[in-house]
C-alpha positions, 0 to 999 in steps of 0.5 A, a space after each residue: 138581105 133584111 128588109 127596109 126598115 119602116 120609120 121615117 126620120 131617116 137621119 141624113 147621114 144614113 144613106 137609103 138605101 144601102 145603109 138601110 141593108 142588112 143591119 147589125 142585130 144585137 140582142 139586149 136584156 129589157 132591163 138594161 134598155 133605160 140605162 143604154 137609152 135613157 128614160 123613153 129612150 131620149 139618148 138614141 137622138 144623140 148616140 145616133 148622130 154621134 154614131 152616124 148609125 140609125 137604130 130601132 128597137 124590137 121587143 121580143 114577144 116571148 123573152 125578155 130580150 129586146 133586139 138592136 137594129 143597127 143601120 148604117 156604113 158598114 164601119 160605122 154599124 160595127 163601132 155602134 154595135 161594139 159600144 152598144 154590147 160593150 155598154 150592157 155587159 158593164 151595165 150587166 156585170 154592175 148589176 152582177 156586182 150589186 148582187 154580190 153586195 147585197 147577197 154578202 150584205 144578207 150574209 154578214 147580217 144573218 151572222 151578226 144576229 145569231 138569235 134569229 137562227 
């Protein structure tokens, strides 16, 4: 059983305590927390309330991962924690596909340009 979270805006659709048990925990790439959250995280406000969840964000010291909390009913944490995976993998896989680009981009250029060898 995890402990109670700390903040104290609890929204109104997170029932204390219950909901505030055992939250869903997924783990993020730092990196893609702008693109879920915003810049300085403006979205959470609204993907909390759309979601009926409450969530809090957890740097990891020692990774460049960041932990998700996700509070709420039990349904409504496992829909917010689904979107929220789904989410960083396109966002993951974007950046995957941005690379592959530029990678093929490098190469067609060291192609055409045979008197820099």
């Amino acid at each position: 059983m995890g402990t109670l979270p700390q903040r104290k805006d609890i929204p109104p659709w997170v029932k204390a305590p219950e909901d505030l048990k055992d939250p869903e925990v997924l783990q993020v790439q730092t990196q893609f927390l702008e693109a879920l959250f915003g810049p300085a995280g403006f979205r959470i406000p609204y993907i909390e309330q759309v979601s009926k969840v409450m969530l809090e964000l957890r740097v990891l010291e020692s990774s460049d991962l960041t932990e998700v909390m996700v509070y709420g009913s039990y349904l409504h944490k496992l829909r917010a924690r689904w979107m929220l995976q789904s989410m960083a993998e396109w966002h993951r896989q974007r950046q995957e596909r941005g690379m592959l680009k530029l990678e093929d981009a490098m190469k067609a250029l060291e192609l055409s340009t045979p008197w820099m060898n």
